[in-house]
C-alpha positions in Angstrom: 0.0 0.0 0.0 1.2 3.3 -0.7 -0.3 6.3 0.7 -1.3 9.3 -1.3 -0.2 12.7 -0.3 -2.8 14.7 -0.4 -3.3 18.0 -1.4 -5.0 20.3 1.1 -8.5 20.7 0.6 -8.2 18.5 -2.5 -11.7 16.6 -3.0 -11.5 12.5 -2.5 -14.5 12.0 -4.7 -15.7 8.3 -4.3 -18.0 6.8 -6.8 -20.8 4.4 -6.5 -23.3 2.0 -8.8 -24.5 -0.5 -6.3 -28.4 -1.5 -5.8 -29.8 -2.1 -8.9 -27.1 -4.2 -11.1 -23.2 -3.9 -12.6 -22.2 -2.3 -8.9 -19.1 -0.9 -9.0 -16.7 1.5 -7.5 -14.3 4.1 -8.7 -12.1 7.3 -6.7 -10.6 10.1 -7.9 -7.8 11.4 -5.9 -5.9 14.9 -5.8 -7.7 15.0 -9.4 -6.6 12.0 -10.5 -8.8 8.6 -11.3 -7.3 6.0 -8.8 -9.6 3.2 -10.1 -12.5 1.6 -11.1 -13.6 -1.9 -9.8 -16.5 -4.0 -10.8 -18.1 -5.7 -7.7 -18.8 -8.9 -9.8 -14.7 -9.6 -10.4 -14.5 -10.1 -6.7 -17.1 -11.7 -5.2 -17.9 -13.9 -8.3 -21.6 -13.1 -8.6 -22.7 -11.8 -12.3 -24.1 -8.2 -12.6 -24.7 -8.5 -8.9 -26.1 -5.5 -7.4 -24.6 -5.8 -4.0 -22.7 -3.0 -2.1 -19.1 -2.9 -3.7 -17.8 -3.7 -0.4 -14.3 -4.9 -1.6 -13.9 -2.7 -4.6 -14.3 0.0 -2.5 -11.7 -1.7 0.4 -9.5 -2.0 -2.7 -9.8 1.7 -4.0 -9.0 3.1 -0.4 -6.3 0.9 0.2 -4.6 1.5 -2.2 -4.5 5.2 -1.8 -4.0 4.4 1.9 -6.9 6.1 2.8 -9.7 5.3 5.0 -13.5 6.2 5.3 -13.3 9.2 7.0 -11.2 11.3 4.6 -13.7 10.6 1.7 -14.7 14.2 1.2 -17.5 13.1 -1.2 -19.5 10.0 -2.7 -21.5 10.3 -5.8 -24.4 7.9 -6.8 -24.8 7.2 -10.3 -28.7 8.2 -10.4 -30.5 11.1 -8.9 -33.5 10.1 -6.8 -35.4 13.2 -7.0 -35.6 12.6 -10.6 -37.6 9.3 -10.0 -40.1 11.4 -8.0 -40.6 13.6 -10.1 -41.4 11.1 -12.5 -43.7 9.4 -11.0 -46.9 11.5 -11.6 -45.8 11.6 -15.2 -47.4 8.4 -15.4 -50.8 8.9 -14.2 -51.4 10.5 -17.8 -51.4 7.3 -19.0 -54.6 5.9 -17.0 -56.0 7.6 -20.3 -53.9 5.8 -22.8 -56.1 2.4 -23.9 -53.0 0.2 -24.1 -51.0 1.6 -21.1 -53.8 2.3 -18.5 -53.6 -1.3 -16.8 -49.6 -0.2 -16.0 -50.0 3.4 -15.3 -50.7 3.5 -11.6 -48.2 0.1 -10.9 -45.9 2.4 -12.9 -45.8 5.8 -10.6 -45.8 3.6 -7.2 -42.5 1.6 -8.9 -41.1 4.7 -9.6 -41.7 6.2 -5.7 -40.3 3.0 -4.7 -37.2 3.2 -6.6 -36.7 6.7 -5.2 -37.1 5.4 -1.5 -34.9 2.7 -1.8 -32.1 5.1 -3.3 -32.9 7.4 -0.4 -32.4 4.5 2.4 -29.1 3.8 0.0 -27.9 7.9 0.8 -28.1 7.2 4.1 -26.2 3.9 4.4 -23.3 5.9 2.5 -23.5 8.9 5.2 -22.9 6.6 8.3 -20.2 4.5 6.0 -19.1 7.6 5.4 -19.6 10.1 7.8 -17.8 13.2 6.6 -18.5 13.4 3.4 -21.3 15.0 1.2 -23.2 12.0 -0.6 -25.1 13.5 -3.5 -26.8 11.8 -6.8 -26.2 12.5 -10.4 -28.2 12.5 -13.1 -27.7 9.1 -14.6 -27.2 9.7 -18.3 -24.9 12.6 -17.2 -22.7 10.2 -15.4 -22.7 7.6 -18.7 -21.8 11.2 -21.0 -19.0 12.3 -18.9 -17.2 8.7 -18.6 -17.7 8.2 -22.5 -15.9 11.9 -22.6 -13.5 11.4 -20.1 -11.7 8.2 -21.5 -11.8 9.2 -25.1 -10.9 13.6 -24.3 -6.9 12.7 -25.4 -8.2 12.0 -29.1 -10.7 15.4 -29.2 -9.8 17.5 -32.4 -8.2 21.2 -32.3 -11.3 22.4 -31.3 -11.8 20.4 -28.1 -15.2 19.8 -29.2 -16.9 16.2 -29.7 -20.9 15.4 -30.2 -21.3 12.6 -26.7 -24.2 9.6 -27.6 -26.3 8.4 -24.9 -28.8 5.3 -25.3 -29.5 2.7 -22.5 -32.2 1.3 -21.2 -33.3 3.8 -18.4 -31.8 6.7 -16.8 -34.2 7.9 -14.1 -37.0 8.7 -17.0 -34.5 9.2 -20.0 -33.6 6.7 -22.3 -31.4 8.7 -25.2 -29.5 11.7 -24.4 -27.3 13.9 -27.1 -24.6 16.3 -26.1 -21.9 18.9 -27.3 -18.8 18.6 -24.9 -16.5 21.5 -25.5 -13.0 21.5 -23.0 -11.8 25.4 -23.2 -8.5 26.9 -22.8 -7.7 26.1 -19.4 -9.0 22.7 -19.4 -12.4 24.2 -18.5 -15.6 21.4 -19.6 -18.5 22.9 -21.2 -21.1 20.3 -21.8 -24.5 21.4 -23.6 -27.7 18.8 -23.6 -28.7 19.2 -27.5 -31.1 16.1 -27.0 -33.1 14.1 -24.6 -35.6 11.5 -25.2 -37.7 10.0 -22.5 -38.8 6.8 -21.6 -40.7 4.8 -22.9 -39.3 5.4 -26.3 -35.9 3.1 -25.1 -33.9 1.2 -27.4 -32.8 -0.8 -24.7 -36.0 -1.8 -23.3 -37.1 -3.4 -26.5 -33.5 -4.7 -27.2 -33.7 -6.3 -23.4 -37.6 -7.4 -24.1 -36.6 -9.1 -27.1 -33.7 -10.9 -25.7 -36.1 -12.4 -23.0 -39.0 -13.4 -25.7 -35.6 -15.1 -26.9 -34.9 -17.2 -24.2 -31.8 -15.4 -22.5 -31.2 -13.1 -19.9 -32.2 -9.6 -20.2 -29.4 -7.3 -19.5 -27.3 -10.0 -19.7 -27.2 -12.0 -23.1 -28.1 -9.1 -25.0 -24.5 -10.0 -27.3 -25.9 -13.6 -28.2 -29.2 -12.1 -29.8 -26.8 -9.6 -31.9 -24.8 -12.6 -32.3 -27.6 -14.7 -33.5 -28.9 -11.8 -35.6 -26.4 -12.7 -37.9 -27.6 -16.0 -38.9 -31.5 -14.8 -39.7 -33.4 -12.7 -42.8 -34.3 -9.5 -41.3 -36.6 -9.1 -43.8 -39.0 -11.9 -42.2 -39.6 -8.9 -39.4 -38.6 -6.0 -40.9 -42.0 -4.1 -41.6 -43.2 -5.0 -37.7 -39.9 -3.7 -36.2 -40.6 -0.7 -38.7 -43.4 -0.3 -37.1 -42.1 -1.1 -33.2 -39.5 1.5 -33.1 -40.7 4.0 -35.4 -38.2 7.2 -36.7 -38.8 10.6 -36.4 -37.2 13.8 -37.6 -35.8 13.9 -33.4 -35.4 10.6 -32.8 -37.2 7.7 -32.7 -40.3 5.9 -30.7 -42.2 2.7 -29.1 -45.3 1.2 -29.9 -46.8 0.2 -26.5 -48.7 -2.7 -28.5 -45.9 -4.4 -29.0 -43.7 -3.3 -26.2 -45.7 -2.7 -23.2 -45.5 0.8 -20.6 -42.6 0.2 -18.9 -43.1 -1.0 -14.7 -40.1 -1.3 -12.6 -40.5 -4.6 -11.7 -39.2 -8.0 -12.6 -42.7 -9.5 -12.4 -44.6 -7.2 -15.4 -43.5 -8.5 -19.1 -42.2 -6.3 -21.6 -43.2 -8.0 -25.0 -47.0 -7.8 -25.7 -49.0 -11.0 -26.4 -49.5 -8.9 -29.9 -45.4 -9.2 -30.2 -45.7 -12.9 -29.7 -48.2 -13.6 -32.0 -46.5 -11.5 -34.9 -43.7 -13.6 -34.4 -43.3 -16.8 -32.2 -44.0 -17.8 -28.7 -41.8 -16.9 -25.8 -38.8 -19.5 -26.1 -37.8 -21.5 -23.1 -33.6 -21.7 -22.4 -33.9 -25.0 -22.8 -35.5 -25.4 -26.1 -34.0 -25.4 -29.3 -32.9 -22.1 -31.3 -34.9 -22.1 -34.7 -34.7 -20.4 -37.7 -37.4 -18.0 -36.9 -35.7 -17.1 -33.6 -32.5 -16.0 -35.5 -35.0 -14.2 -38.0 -36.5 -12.4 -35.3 -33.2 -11.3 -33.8 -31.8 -10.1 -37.3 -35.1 -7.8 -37.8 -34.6 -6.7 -34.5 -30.7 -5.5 -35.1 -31.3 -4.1 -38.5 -33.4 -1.9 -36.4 -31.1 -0.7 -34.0 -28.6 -0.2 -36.6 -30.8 1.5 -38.8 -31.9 4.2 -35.5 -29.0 4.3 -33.9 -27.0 5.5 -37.5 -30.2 8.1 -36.8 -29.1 9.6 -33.5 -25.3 9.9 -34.7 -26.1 11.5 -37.4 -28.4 13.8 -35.3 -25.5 14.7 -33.0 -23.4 15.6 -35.9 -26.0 17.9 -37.1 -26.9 19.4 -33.5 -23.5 20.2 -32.7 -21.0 20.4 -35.9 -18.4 18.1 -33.8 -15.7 15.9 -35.9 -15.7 13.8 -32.8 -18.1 11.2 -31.5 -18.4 9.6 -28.2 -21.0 6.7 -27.5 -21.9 5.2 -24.2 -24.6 3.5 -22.4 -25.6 -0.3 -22.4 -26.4 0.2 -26.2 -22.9 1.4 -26.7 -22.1 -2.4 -26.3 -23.5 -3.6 -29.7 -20.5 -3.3 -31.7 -22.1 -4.2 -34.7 -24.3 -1.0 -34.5 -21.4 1.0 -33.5 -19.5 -0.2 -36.5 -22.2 1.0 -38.7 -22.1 4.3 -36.8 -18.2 4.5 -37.7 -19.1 3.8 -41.4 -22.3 6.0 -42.1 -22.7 8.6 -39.8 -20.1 10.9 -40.9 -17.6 11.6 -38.3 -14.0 11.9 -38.3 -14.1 9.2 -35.2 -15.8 7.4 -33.1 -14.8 6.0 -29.0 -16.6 3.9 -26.7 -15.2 3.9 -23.0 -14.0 0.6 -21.8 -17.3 0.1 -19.4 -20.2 2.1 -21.6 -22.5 0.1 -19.7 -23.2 1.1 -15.8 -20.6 -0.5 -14.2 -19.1 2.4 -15.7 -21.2 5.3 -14.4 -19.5 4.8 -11.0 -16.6 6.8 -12.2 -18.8 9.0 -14.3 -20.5 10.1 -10.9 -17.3 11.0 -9.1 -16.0 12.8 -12.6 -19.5 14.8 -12.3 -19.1 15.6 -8.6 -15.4 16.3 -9.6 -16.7 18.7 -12.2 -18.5 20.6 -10.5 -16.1 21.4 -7.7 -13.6 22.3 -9.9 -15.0 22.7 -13.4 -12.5 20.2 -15.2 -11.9 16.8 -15.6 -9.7 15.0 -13.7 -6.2 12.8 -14.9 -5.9 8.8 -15.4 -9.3 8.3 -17.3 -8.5 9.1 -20.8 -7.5 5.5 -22.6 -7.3 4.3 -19.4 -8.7 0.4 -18.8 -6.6 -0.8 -16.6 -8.1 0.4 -13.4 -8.2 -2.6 -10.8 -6.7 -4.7 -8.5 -3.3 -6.5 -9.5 -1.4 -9.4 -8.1 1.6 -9.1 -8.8 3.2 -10.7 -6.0 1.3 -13.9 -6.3 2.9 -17.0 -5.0 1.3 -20.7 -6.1 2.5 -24.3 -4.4 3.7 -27.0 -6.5 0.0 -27.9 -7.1 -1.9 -25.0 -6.5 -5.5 -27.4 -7.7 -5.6 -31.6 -7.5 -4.4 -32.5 -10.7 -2.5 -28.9 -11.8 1.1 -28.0 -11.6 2.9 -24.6 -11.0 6.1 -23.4 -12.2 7.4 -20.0 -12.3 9.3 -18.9 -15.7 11.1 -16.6 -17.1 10.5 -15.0 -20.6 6.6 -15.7 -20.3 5.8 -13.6 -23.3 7.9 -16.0 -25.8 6.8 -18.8 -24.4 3.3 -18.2 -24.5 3.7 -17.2 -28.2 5.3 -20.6 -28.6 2.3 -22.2 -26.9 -0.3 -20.7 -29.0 1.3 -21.4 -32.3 1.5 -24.8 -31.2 -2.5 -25.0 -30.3 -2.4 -24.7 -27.3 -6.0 -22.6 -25.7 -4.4 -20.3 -22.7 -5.8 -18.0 -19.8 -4.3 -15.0 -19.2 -3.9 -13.7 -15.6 -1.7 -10.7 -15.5 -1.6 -6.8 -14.2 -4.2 -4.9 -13.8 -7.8 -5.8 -13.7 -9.5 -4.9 -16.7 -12.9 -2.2 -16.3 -15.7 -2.7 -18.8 -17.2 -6.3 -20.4 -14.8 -7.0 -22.6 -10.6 -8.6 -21.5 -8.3 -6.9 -23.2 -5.8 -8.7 -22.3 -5.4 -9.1 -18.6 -8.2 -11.3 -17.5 -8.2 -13.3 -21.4 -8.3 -16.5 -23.2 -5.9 -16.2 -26.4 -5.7 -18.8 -28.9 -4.1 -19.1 -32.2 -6.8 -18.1 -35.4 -5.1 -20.2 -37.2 -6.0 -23.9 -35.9 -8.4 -25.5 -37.6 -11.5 -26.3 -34.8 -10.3 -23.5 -33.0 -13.8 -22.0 -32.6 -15.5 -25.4 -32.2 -12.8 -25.7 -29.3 -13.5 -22.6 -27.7 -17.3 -23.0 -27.5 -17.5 -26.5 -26.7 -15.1 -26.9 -24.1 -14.0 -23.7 -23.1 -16.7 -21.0 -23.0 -19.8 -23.8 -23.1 -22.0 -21.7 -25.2 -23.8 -21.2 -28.0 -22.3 -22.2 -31.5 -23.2 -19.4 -33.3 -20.9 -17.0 -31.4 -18.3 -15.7 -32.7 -14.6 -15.3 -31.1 -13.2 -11.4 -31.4 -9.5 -11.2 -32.6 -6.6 -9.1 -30.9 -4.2 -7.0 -33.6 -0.6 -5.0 -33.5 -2.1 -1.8 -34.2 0.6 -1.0 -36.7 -0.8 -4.3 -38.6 -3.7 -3.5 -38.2 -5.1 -2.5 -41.9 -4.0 -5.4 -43.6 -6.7 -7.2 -41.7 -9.2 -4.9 -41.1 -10.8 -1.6 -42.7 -11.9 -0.1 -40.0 -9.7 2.6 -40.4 -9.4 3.8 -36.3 -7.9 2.4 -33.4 -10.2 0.2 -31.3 -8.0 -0.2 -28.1 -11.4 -1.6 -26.3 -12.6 -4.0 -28.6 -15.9 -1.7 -28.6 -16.8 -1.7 -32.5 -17.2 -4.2 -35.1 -15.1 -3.7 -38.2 -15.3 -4.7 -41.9 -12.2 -7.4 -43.1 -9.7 -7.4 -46.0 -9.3 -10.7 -47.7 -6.3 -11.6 -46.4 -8.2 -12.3 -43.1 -10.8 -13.5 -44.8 -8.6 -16.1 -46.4 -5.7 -16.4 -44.4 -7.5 -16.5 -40.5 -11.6 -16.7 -41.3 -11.9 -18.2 -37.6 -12.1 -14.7 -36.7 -14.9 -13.6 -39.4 -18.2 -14.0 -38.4 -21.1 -15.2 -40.5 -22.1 -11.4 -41.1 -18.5 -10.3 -43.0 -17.1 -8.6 -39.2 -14.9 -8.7 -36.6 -14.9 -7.5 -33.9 -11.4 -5.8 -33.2 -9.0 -4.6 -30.4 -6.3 -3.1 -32.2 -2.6 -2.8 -29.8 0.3 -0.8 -29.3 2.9 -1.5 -26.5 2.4 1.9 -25.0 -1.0 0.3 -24.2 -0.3 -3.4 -23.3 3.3 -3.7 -23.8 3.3 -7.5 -22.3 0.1 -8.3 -25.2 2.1 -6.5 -27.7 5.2 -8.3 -27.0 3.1 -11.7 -27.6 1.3 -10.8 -30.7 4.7 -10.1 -32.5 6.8 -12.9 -31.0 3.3 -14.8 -32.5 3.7 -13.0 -35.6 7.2 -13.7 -36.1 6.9 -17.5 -36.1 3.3 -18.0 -37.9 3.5 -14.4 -40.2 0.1 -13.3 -38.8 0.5 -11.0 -35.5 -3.3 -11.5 -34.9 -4.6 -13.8 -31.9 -8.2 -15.0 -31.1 -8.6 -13.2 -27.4 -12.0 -14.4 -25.2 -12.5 -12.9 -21.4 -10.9 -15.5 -18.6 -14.2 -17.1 -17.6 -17.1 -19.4 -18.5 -20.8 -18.9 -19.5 -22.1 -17.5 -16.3 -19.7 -16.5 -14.8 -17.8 -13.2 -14.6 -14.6 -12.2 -15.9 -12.0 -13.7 -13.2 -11.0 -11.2 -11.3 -8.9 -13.0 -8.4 -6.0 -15.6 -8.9 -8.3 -18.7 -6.7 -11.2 -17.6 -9.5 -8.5 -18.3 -12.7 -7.1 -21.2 -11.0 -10.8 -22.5 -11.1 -11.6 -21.6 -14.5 -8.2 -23.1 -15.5 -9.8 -26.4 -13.8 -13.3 -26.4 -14.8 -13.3 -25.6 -18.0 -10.9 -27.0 -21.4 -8.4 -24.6 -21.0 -5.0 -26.8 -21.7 -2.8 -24.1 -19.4 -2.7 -21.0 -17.1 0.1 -17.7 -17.2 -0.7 -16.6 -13.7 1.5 -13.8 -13.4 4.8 -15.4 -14.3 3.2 -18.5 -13.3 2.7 -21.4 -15.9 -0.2 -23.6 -14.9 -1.0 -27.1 -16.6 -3.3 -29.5 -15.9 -1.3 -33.0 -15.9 2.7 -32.6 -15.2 4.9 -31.1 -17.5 8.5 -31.7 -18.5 10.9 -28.5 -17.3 10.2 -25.6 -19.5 13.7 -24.5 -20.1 16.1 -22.7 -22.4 17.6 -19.1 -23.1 14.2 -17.4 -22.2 12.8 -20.1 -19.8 15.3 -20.9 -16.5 13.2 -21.0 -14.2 12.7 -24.3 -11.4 9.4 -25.7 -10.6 7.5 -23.8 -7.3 7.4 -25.8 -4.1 4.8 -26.2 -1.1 
């Protein structure tokens, strides 16, 4: 632990998403982001919604800090705001398809704002000097978006900032202009705001239920399964579900119901079902039809949210666009976006979704002490916990053995171009939904069955899903045309032939890929890999999958990889400098490799 010196009077803004789901932590330090930790990594439970008890122990250890000097925690959604909306409801005791949910609606909404009340005053006795205050909740996903993608704003300083989610307090879509003056001042200006229930997210989530998976979950197989249907089966109703106006877009509430905050009221019509199929069980098989519906429903949120880009470019003359929310996540619309909607570039944060509104709260709360943006956001991803000083026994599971090497970069090269499937434990925790490279499975494209591999024994999930590939940015365009770098693996990107010929395990069925281009001022140890992989197979290009199984989240302590390594068809395990089989292994030795075997 090293302590921060603290400057006097300098804000310690800690940042919260807990209660609802994604919870998360982040601080911000003498102006300076000192991390951001997703509860889930630690205590093993999927979007869990608990307290972020030991991201936040993390965060203020490692600034040695303790409860007390926290001059200020920020929530990442205003109650008041749920009050007030509320009574916006009642209006629609007149509407004939929405009066049944109109008065269930207002007293979900009351409710939401007295549990986030109770919430406040947990963090005031956790927390007993500070000021605990909520912000708005599309203002925190804005600022985030800004913050980690400021260092690539044009001369002007300006950029157009894309919001769509689900729900924000009782806006779904928000558009901004973001200007940073002379100074570093931060002028934001709303341009746009769409309330609920016209939510892209809600129907994409309703959808992906009616599907048979998870809402707010699985949202990535439906857009992966999208790609295997005719969207023209669906098109014409989808038309009609999400119509577009000259703002922005709508809902039909015929086919997507008045939106109740509860788990217990559906949110696909029995009109939706019987214009395309019954609700599927998880259980049954995926049909034709289901990847017909899913393909009508993408083209949709392509086609809408090309729409709003193009309307922030026209509300706000910016060269520069900046996407985040839980929509921000479907790279396939996002690498539309990058293609149609005119911009000079386009960023997605490393978390877009809300685990990443925890440090978008403190940045707001930061703001408006100080009226800039604090330091350590921009292309920043790397934001928590690292275990660096690991040690492992001789057998650290029954059946595994440990030994510590040297040269672990070579050598895991060597593995990959051999076949081998590897987890990747190393550094600094990853933020956000994707690994990039820290908490990863890499395998070689080139093996034949590699995906098959991957799905069947690895991940255990669906076949249809694809596998994203890892790049040298500087070798970048001779596989790709996306034309940008795409450090977070955020957008799906158009191939040359040579990847379509030379490593089509990373080309899904829809002509994409979905990219994380590296340099080594970025991830020097994953750049040092690709090119000692490139160098023996001509192809610095590596399939890279997050370090976990269907489920489960991304593994986010050394006992959580060491049981992935074990339950799953992983054939080894770099654990820091660690290499981790499952049966013994000869002595990996040589120039590079010198190191002896660990002991109890």
């Amino acid at each position: 632990m090293t302590r921060i010196a603290r400057t006097e009077r300098a804000p310690v803004v800690l940042g919260l998403c807990s209660g609802t789901h994604d919870s998360s932590a982040a601080l911000l330090v003498n102006g300076r982001l000192v991390g951001l930790v997703e509860e889930e990594r630690l205590n093993g439970e999927k979007h869990t919604n608990a307290y972020p008890a030991r991201s936040i122990h993390w965060l203020l250890n490692t600034a040695g800090l303790t409860p007390s000097e926290v001059t200020h925690v920020a929530y990442n959604y205003d109650p008041r705001r749920y009050l007030a909306a509320a009574p916006a409801a009642l209006p629609y005791l007149l509407h004939p398809g929405a009066a049944s949910r109109a008065l269930p609606r207002a007293r979900t909404f009351a409710h939401v704002h007295t549990a986030a009340r109770a919430r406040f005053r947990l963090y005031q006795r956790r927390f007993p000097t500070a000021h605990v205050s909520g912000v708005e909740h599309h203002l925190t996903h804005a600022l985030y978006a800004l913050a980690a993608g400021h260092d690539q704003l044009d001369s002007r300083g300006d950029a157009a900032v894309l919001v769509v989610d689900s729900l924000g307090e009782s806006t779904t879509t928000t558009i901004t202009h973001a200007r940073i003056r002379t100074g570093g001042r931060l002028d934001l200006v709303r341009k746009l705001s769409i309330k609920d229930p016209a939510s892209l997210g809600y129907v994409y989530g309703a959808v992906t239920r009616h599907l048979g998976w998870r809402r707010s979950d699985e949202e990535g197989t439906v857009m992966a399964l999208a790609a295997t249907g005719d969207p023209a089966r669906f098109r014409a109703l989808f038309q009609r579900a999400i119509p577009i106006t000259q703002s922005g877009f709508g809902v039909d509430l015929r086919l997507f119901p008045l939106r109740v905050l509860s788990r217990t009221w559906p949110r696909a019509t029995t009109v939706f079902a019987a214009e395309t199929c019954p609700p599927r069980h998880p259980d049954d098989p995926v049909e034709q039809i289901h990847a017909d519906v899913a393909a009508a429903l993408q083209e949709r949120i392509e086609q809408v949210m090309v729409h709003l880009a193009r309307r922030a470019r026209a509300l706000t003359g910016a060269s520069m666009l900046m996407v985040g929310g839980g929509v921000a996540m479907n790279c396939v619309a996002i690498g539309h976006i990058c293609r149609q909607a005119g911009f000079e570039r386009v960023t997605v944060p490393p978390s877009p979704g809300d685990a990443g509104t925890s440090a978008g709260a403190a940045l707001a709360v930061y703001r408006n002490l100080t009226g800039q943006l604090p330091d350590g956001v921009a292309g920043s991803c790397y934001l928590g916990p690292a275990y660096t000083d690991v040690q492992l026994p001789l057998h650290p599971r029954p059946g595994t053995t440990a030994q510590r090497v040297r040269g672990a970069a070579r050598l895991l090269a060597e593995q990959l171009a051999e076949g081998q499937i590897v987890g990747v434990f190393r550094g600094r925790l990853e933020a956000g939904p994707r690994a990039l490279g820290h908490r990863t499975i890499l395998a070689s494209p080139l093996q034949p069955g590699v995906i098959e591999r991957l799905n069947d024994r690895v991940k255990f999930r669906e076949p249809f899903r694809p596998f994203a590939p890892v790049v040298l940015a500087d070798h970048a365009a001779d596989y790709f045309t996306l034309g940008q770098p795409s450090p977070f693996m955020s957008i799906a990107s158009g191939v040359t032939d040579l990847a379509r010929h030379a490593i089509p395990s990373i080309v899904h069925v829809n002509g994409t890929a979905r990219v994380q281009t590296v340099t080594r001022e970025q991830n020097r140890f994953l750049a040092e890999v690709l090119a000692a992989f490139g160098a023996r197979t001509g192809h610095p290009v590596l399939i890279n999958t997050s370090l976990n199984i269907k489920g489960k989240p991304i593994c986010g302590t050394p006992e959580a990889a060491l049981d992935c390594l074990t339950g799953s068809g992983l054939d080894a395990l770099l654990l820091e400098d660690w290499w981790v089989t499952k049966t013994p292994q000869q002595q990996l030795t040589g120039p590079e490799n010198t190191a002896t075997g660990a002991t109890q």
